[in-house]
N, C-alpha and C positions, 0 to 999 in steps of 0.2 A: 650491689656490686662491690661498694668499701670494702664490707664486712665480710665478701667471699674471697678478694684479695688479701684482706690482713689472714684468714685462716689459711689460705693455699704462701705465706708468707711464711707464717708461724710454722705450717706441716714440712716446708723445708730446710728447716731450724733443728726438724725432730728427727733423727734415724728410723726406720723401717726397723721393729723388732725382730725379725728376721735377718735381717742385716748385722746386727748388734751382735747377733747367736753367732750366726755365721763368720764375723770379725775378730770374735773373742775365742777362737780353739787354737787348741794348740797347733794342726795344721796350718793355721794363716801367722800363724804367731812365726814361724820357721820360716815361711816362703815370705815372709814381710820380712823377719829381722838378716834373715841369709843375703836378699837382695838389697837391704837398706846398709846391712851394716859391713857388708864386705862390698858387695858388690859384683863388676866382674870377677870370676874367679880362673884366668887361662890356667891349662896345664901346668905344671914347673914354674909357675910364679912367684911371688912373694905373698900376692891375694890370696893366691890357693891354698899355701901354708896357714897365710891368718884365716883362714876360711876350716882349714884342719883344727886350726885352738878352740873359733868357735863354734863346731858341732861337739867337741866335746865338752867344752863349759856345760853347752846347753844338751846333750842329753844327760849330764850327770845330773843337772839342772832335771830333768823329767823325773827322774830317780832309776835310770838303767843302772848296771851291773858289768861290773870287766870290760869296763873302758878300755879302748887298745888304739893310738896311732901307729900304722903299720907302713914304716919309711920302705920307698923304692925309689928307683932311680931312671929318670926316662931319655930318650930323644923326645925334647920338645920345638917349637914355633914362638922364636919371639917377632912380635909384630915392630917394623921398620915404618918407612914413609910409605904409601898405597897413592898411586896418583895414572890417570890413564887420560888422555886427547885424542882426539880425531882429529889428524893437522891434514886431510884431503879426504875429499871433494869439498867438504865442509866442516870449516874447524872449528870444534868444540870438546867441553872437558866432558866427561864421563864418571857417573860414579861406580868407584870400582873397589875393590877386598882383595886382596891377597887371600890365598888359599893358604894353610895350612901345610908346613914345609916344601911351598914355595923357593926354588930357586930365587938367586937376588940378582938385580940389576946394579949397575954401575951407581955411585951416585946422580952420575946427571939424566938416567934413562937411558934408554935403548929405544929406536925407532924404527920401524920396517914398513910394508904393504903386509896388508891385515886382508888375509883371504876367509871367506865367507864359507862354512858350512853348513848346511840343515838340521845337520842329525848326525850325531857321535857316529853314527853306518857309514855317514860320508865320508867323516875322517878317516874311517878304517879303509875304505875303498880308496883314496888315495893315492896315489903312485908312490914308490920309494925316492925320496930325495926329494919331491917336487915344492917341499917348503923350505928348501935351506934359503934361508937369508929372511924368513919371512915370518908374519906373527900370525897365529890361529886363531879363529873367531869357532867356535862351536854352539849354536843356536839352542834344538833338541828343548822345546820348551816343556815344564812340566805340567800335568793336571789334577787339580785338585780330587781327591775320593774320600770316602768313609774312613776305610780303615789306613789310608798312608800306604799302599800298597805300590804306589808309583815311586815311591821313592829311591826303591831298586834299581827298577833299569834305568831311570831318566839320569838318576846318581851317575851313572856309567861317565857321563860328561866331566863330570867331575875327578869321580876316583881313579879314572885309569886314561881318560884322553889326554891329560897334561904329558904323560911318558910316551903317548900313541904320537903325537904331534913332537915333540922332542925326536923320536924315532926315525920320522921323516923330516928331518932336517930344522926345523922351526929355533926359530931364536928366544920365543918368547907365546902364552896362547892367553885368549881370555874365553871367557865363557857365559854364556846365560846365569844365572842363577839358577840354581835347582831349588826352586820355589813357585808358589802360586800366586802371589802379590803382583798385587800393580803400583806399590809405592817403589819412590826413586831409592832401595835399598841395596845396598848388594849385601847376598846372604853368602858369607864364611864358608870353610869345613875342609878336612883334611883328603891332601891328594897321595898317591902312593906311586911310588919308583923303582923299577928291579934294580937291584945291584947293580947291570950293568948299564944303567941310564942315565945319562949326568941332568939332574935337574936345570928346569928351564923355568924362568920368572911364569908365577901360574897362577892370573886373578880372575873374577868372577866381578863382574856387570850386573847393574838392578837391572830389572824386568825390563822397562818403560826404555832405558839404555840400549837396552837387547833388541828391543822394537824399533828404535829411531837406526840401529844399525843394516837391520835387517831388512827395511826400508831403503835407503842408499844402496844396499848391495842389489835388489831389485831392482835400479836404474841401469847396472852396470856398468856404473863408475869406477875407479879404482879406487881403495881407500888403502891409508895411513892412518897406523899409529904411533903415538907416544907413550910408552910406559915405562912407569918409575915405582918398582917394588924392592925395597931395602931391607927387608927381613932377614931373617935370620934361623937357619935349624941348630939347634946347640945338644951336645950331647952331654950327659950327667946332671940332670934338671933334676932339684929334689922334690917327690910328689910323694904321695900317703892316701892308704887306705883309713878311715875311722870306723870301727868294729865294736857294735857294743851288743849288751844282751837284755832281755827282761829273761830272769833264770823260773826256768817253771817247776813245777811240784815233784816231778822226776826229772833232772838232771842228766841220767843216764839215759835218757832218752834222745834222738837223734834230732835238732833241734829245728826247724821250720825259717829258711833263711829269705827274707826281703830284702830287697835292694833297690839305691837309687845311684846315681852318682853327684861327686859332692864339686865337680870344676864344670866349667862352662866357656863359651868361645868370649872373647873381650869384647864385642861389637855392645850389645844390650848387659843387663845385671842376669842373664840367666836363670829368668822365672819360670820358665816352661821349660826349660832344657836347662837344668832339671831341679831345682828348688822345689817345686811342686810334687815331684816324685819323692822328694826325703822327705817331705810333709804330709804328703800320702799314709807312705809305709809306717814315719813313725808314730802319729797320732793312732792310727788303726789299730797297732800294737800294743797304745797305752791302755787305751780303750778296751781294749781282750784282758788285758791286765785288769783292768778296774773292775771289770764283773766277776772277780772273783780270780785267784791266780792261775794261770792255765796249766796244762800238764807237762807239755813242750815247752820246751825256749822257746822264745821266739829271737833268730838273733837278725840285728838291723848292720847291712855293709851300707858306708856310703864310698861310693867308688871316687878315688883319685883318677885323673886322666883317661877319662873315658874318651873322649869328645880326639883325642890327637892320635889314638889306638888300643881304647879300649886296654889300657896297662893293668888300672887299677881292678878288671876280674882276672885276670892272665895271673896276680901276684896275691888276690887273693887264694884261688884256687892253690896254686905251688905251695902257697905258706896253709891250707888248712887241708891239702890233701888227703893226710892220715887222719882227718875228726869227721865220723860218717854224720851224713845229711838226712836228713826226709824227703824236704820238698823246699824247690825255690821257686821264688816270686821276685820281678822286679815292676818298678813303674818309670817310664821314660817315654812318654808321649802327650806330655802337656797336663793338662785339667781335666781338660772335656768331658763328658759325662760318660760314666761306663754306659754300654747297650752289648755290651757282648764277652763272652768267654769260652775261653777253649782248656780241657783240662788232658791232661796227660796221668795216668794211672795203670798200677797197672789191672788184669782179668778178676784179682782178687778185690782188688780196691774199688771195685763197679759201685757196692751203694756208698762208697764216702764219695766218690763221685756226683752220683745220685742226691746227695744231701745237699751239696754245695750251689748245682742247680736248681735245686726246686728252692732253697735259700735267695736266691740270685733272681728267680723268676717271681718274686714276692717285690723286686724292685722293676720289673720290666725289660730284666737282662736275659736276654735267650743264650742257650749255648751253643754252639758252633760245630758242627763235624770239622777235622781238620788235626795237625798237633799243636802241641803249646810250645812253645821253644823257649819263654822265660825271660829271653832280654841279652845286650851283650854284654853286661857285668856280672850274670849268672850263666851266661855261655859254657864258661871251661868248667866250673866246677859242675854242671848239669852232665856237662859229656864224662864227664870222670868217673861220676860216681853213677850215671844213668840215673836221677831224680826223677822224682815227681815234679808236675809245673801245674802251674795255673793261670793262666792268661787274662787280663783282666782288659778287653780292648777300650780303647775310649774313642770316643767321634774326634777323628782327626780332619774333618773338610775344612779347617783353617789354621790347623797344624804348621802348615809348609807356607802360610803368611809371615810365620814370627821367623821361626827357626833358624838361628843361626843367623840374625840381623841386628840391628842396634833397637827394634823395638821388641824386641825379648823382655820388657820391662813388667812390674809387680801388676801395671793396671791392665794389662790383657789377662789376669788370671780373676776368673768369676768366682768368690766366695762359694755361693749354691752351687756350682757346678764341683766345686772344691771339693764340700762338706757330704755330696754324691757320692765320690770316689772313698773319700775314708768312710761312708759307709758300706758300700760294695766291700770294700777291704777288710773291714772289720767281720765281717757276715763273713766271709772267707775262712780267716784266720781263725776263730772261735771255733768255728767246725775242725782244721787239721790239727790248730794248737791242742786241742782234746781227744786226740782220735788216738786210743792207747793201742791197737795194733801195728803192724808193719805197715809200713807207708814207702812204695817202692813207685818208679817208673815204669816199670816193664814186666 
């Protein structure tokens, strides 16, 4: 028994050489040093700028080609004091987030009776007027699936009931989380306001919050709240796109764009939203590089400001308009292991289609009936120019755990699940980066 404890003593001393492999690529190299050495990186910050320097140190550092910071100028969210109580039926503090251009509260808070909702439906059914004076609670919890599919409509609570509840009078709304977790987090993310709707302080409740409320409301109690959200929307926040290339054999050819984006919300160091994504696309691409140089560019955007409105593909697109495309790819869903794709091509392009799945099916990735749509920092340039895509799904059932929470951190991203994806990606790439005919959408 000594001798089996000193060895099972010793074997914890020694890394798994798989491990070791998987540690030492360039992909973990970027989603380690992005989240160690920056950190968070909010829209318009000052992180996000130092976060701008070093993607480019470090792909010049890989050995890309026509490094480019591409300055723009946004409406961003700076984060203020975030604080929320229950002072009736029974008082206690709540953990709570500010949303993402957020109205602001007074310094000392705002307090009202906090009405209970189901379901974003309910809010909408509503009466007109029937919340002036009062603060909005919207339930609408979400469910966890494969492909993140729910993130859509349960979003709704989110992105358009802060203006919904403004509309009907409300002083102030809080909300579920739009997440799967049952840790005490509140999960971030950006709300939206028409012009003609004056913002209302608009935070978001961890789960578990969500539950002890909705519980109370069940008695038919009256409940109060206390909320104190100090934020801030500022306009002329300087943000950047980082644009580089591996230049391929023909030049003149219309180059094969990847993307990820390079800001993330302040709560966690944004490992999975989206560190992992520019660690994806760019080792993949180095990788097609090393086997020899491809025929295509391959060029890498890491987006500015994605996460507060998708700026950084709106200002790529504008700024590369006139320089025609192939085909875009982005990655913005975490790590998790590819198990699916969906390609976009067009009648002519059926066997490079054809190639890339029976490629893809050599890893146990099926392809999908359906379109590819590519992601929303290749959104506008896709519609523009009608691209090519390729969808490269990942198992998201614990996706909307982290997301946009303070445990966004390096050690939720799996190594193996990592070094999956840059191979899926690579397998990709090596087929369109080579593919010397037209490569169309449609």
């Amino acid at each position: 028994m000594t001798m089996l404890l000193r060895a099972l003593a010793l074997s914890a001393l020694i890394p798994a050489t798989a491990a070791i492999g998987q540690t030492d690529t360039t992909a973990w190299q970027i989603v380690s040093g992005l989240t160690t050495e920056i950190g968070p990186r909010l829209a318009g910050s000052e992180a996000e700028a130092r976060a701008r320097e070093w993607a480019r140190a470090k792909l010049k550092a890989l050995g890309f080609a026509n490094i480019a910071i591409e300055p723009f100028t946004i409406r961003g969210y700076v984060r203020g004091e975030d604080r929320a109580r229950l002072t009736a039926p029974y008082p206690q503090p709540l953990a709570v987030s500010a949303l993402g251009y957020s109205g602001a509260t007074p310094a000392q808070g705002i307090e009202g009776e906090l009405v209970y909702f189901a379901t974003f439906a309910a809010l909408q059914a509503a009466p007109a007027g029937s919340l002036v004076g009062k603060i909005a609670f919207i339930d609408h919890a979400m469910k966890a699936n494969q492909d993140g599919s729910g993130y859509g409509p349960y979003g709704a609570a989110r992105r358009q009931g802060p203006a919904l509840a403004a509309q009907k009078g409300a002083i102030g709304i809080v909300i579920r989380s739009i997440g799967t977790d049952g840790h005490r987090n509140p999960h971030t993310g950006a709300t939206s306001w028409p012009a003609t709707v004056t913002p209302i302080p608009a935070g978001a409740v961890s789960n578990p919050d969500a539950d002890q409320i909705a519980r109370i409301a069940a008695q038919g109690k009256p409940m109060r709240l206390a909320l104190t959200l100090t934020g801030e929307t500022k306009d002329n926040l300087p943000s950047g796109n980082v644009v580089a290339e591996l230049v391929g054999r023909d030049p003149a050819l219309p180059p094969i764009l990847v993307a990820c984006h390079l800001d993330s919300w302040d709560l966690g160091t944004g490992a999975i939203d989206d560190a992992a994504g520019c660690a994806i696309v760019t080792d993949a691409a180095l990788r097609v590089q090393k086997k020899g140089k491809a025929l295509r560019s391959i060029r890498v955007l890491w987006a500015g400001s994605e996460e507060i409105g998708v700026f950084g593909g709106a200002a790529y697109a504008a700024k590369h308009a006139a320089e025609p495309h192939a085909l875009a790819m982005e990655s913005d869903f975490g790590a998790g292991r590819v198990w699916a794709t969906r390609i976009k091509l067009s009648a002519a392009n059926k066997p490079l289609g054809d190639r890339i799945s029976a490629s893809l099916a050599e890893m146990g990735i099926v392809t999908l009936p359906g379109v590819a749509n590519g992601g929303a920092d290749v959104g506008a340039i896709i519609a523009a120019q009608k691209l090519a895509v390729v969808d490269l799904g990942q198992d998201g059932t614990k996706y909307f755990d982290l997301h946009h929470t303070p445990d966004d951190t390096l050690d939720k991203v799996d190594p193996a699940e990592l070094e999956q994806n840059v191979e899926a990606w690579t397998r990709v790439l090596a087929i369109v980066a080579n593919e010397p005919g037209p490569i169309s959408g449609e």
